[in-house]
C-alpha positions as CSV (number, residue, x, y, z in Angstrom):
1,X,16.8,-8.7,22.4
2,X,15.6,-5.5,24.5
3,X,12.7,-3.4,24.1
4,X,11.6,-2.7,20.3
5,X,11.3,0.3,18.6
6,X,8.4,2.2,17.8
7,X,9.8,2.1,13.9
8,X,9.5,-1.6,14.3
9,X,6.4,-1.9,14.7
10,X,3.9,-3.2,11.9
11,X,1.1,-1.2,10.9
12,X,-0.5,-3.7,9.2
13,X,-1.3,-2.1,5.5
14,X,0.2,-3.8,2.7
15,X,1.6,-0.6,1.6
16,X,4.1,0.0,4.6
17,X,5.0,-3.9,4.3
18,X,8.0,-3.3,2.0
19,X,9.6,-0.8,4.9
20,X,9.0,-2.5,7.9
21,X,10.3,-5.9,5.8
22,X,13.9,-4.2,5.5
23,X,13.7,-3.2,8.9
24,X,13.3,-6.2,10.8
25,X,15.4,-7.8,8.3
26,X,18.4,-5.8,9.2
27,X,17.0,-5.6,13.1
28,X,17.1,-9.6,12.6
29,X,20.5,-9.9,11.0
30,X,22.3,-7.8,13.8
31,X,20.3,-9.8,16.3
32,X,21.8,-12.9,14.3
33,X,18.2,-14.6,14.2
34,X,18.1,-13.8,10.5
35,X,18.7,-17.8,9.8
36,X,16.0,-19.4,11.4
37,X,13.7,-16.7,9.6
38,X,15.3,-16.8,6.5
39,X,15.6,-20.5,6.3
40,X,13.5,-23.3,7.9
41,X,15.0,-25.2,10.8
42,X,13.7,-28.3,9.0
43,X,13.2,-30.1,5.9
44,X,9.3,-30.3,6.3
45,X,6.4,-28.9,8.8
46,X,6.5,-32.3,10.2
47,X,10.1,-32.4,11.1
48,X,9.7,-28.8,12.4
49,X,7.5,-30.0,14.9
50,X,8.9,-32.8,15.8
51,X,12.2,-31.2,16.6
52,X,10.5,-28.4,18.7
53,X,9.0,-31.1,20.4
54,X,11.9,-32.7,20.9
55,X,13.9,-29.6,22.0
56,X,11.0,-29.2,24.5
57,X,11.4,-32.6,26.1
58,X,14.7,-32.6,26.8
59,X,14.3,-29.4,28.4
60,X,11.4,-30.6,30.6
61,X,14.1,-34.0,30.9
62,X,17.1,-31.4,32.2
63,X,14.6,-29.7,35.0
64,X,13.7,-33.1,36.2
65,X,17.1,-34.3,37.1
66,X,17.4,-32.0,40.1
67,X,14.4,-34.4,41.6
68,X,16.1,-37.3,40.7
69,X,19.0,-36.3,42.6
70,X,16.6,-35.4,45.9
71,X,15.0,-38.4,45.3
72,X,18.3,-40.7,44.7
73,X,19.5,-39.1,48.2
74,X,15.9,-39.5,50.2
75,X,17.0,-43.3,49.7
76,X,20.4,-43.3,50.6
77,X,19.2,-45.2,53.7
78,X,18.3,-48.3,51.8
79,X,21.0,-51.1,52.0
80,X,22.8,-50.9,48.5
81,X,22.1,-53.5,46.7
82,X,25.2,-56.2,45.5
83,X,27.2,-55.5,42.7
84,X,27.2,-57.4,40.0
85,X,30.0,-60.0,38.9
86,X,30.5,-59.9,35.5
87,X,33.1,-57.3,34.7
88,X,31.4,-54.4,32.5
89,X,32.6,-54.1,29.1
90,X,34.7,-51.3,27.8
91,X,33.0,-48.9,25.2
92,X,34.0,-49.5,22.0
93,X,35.9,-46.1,19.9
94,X,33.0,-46.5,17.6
95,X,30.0,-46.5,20.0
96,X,32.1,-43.7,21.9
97,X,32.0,-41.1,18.6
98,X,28.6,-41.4,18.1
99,X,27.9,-40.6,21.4
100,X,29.4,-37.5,21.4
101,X,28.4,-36.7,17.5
102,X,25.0,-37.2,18.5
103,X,25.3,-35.0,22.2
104,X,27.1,-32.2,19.6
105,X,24.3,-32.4,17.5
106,X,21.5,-32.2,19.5
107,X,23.4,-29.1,21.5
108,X,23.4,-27.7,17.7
109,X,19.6,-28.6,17.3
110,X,19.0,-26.3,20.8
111,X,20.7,-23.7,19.8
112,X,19.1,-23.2,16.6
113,X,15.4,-23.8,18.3
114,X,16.6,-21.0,21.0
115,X,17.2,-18.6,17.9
116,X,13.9,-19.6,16.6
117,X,12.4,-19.2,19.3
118,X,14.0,-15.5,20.1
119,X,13.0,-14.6,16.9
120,X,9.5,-15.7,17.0
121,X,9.1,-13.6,19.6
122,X,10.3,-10.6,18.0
123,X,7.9,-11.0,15.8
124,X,4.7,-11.3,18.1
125,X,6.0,-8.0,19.9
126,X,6.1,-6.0,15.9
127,X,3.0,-7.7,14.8
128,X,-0.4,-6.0,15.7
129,X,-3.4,-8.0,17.2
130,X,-5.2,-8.8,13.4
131,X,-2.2,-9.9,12.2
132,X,-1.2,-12.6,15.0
133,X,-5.2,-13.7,14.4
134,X,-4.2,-14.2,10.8
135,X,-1.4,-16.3,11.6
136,X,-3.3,-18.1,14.2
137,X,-6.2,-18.7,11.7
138,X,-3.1,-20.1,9.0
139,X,-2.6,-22.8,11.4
140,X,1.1,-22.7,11.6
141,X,3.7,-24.2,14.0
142,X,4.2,-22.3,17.2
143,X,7.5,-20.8,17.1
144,X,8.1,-22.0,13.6
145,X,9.5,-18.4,12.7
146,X,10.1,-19.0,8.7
147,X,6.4,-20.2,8.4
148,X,5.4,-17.0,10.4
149,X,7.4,-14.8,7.7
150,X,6.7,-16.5,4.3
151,X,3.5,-16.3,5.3
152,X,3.3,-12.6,6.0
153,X,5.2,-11.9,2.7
154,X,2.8,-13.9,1.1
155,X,-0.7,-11.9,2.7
156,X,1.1,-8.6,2.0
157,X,3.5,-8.8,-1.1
158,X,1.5,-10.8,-3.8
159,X,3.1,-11.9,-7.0
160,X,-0.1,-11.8,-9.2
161,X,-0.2,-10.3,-12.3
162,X,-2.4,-8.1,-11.5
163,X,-0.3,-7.0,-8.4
164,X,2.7,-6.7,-10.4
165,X,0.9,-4.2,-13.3
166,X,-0.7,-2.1,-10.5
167,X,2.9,-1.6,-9.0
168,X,4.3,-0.5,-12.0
169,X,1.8,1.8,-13.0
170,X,2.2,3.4,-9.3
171,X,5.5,3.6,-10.5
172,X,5.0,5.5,-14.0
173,X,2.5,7.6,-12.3
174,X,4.3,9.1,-9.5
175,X,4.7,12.7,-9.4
176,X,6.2,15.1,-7.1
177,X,4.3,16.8,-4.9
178,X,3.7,20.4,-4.0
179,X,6.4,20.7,-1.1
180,X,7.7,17.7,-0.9
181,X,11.8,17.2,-1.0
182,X,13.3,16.0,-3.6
183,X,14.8,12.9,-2.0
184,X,11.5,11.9,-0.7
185,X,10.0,11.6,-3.9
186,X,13.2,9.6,-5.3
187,X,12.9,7.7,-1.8
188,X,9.4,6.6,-3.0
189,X,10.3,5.4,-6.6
190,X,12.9,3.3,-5.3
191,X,10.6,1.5,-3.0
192,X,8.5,0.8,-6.1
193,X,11.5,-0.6,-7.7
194,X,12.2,-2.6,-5.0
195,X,8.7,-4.1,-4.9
196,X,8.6,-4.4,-8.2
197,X,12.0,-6.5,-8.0
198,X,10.8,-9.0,-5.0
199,X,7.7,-10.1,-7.2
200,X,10.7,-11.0,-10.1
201,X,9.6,-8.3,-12.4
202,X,12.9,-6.2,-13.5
203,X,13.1,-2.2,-13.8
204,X,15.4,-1.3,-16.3
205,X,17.6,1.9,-15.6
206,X,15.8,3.7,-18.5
207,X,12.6,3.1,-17.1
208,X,13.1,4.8,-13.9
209,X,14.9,7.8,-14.7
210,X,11.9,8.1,-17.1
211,X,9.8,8.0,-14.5
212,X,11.4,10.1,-12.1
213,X,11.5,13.1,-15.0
214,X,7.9,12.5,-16.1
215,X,6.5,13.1,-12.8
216,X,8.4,16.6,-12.1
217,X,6.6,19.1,-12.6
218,X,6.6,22.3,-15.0
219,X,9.0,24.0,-12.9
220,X,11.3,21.8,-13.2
221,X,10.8,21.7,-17.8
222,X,14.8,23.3,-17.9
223,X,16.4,20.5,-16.1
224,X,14.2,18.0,-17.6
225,X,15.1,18.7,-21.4
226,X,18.7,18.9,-20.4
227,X,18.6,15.4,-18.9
228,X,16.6,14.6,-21.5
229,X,18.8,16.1,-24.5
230,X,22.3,13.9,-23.4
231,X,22.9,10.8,-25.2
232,X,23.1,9.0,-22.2
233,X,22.6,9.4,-18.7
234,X,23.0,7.0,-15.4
235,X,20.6,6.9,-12.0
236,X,23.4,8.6,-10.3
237,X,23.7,11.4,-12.3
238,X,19.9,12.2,-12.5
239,X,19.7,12.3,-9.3
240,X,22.6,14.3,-7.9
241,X,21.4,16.9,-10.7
242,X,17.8,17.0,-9.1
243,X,19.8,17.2,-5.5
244,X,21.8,20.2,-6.9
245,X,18.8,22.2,-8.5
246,X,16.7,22.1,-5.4
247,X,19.5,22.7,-3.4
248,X,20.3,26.5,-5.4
249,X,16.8,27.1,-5.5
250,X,16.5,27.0,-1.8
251,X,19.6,29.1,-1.4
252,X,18.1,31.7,-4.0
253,X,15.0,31.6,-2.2
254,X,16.9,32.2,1.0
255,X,18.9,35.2,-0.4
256,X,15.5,36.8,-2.0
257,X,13.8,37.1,1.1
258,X,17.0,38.1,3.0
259,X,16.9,41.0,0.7
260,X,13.6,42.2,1.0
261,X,13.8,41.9,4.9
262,X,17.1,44.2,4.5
263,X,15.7,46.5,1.9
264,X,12.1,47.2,3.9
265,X,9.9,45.6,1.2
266,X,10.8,48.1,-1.0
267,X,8.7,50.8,-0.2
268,X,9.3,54.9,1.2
269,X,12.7,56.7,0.5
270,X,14.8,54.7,-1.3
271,X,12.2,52.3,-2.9
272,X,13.1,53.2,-6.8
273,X,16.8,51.8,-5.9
274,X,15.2,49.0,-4.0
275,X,13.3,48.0,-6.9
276,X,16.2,47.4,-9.7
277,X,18.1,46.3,-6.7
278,X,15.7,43.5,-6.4
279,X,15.3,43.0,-10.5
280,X,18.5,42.7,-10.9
281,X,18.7,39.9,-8.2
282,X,15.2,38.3,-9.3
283,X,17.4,38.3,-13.3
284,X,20.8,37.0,-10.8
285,X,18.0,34.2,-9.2
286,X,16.8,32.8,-12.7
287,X,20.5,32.6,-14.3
288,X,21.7,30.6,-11.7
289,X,18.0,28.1,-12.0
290,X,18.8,28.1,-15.6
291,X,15.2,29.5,-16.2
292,X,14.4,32.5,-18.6
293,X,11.3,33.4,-16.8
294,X,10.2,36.0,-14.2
295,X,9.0,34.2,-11.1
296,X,5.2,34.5,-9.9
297,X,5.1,36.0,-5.8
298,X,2.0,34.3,-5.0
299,X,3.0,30.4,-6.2
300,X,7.1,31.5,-6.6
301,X,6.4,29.9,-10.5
302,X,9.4,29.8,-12.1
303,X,8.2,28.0,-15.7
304,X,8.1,29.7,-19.0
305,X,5.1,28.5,-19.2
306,X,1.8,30.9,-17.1
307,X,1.6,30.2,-13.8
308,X,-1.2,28.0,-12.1
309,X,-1.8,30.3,-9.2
């Protein structure tokens, strides 16, 4: 499988469990492991073991026929000893097919202890030193990979109630944060959705655009009661109208300070022009954000309502 990724790695925290889960899901899925992981190679623990013990003895069987061999040729010397007789008897069809039903099957049964085993090793490379002493202490199967994972999912992604009503108040909580992109804050409600959603507890559409909205803040109030005032709005459209906003912001921030680099700050000769230059671009700026306001320098405020700064 090649050296892993630093982005692969575990940290450990329940909170980064969700990520690194979807990771090594899809890093186990182009690695065609995901199977073995996702399923058990076995009905029970017991026949786990026993097949991996069985895998394991053949194995040791296959290296041991090269001795045979030396050993069978070291006594070549002997006298051979006098055939037998009675003519052998010719293999029935029957006896013939299981033969070869039960050589296919146990080539199957390597093959899918060799993923196991591939992928069980992918996992002690990803997994920090506590965590493989947590496993050890579960007292799971050696390279029994789908033990390994359910029980990881089960340390880190409880399904209690009281899990389930902590993630969804993270959820109505969330707000965006002072300089943080807009996709990063939508990045971090979806993750909540998707916890929410592995524990079995749904997220109606409703209930995440509300979230999203409720957790802008006041400089955002114009796009939120126009959202907020349609009769009915999808994910989608929520968020490629947040994407748009903060994307003609950013530009109108751009072309304000590109202005007062080119018009010196607006001071000396000149500086009266400068000034309604720069007024009738601050009134240009807040058309285009939809806002009525005039923006605060120090915190670039942009709300009707006062400034915080």
């Amino acid at each position: 499988m090649g050296g892993v990724s630093a982005t692969l790695k575990f940290s450990g925290e329940s909170a980064d469990y969700s990520a690194w889960a979807m990771r090594a899901t899809a890093h186990l899925q182009a690695a065609r492991l995901w199977h073995t992981v996702h399923k058990p190679i076995a009905g029970s623990e017991e026949e786990v073991r026993a097949l991996l013990v069985e895998t394991s003895e053949n194995e040791s069987d296959g290296e041991g026929e090269g001795t045979k061999s030396e050993s069978a040729a070291s006594s070549s010397t002997q006298p051979p000893e006098a055939p037998e007789t009675t003519p052998p008897k010719a293999p029935s069809r029957s006896s013939s097919k299981k033969k070869k039903s039960t050589k296919k099957e146990m080539e199957q049964k390597e093959k899918l202890v060799q993923s196991s085993r591939e992928a069980y090793a992918f996992l002690l490379r990803v997994l920090p030193d506590d965590q493989l002493m947590l496993v050890a202490s579960a007292g799971i199967v050696e390279e029994d990979t789908h033990a390994v994972w359910s029980f990881l999912k089960s340390t880190h992604q409880r399904t209690t109630t009281a899990t389930r009503f902590h993630t969804r108040s993270l959820l109505q909580s969330s707000r965006l944060e002072k300089g943080e992109r807009i996709d990063t804050y939508l990045a971090r409600i979806k993750d909540l959705e998707r916890r929410l959603k592995s524990m079995g507890s749904k997220v109606l559409e409703d209930e995440l655009i509300h979230a999203v909205l409720k957790g802008l803040p006041p400089a955002w109030s114009s796009v939120v009661e126009a959202i907020e005032g349609m009769e009915s709005v999808t994910w989608k459209y929520v968020v490629d109208r947040l994407r748009d906003t903060e994307n003609k912001r950013r530009i109108a921030k751009e072309e304000t300070a590109h202005f007062v680099r080119a018009s010196g700050g607006g001071g000396g000769k000149g500086g009266k022009d400068s000034n309604s230059s720069m007024r009738m671009l601050l009134r240009s700026t807040r058309h285009r954000e939809g806002c009525c306001c005039t923006p605060c320098s120090p915190c670039d405020w942009t709300s009707p309502t006062p400034c915080q700064c």
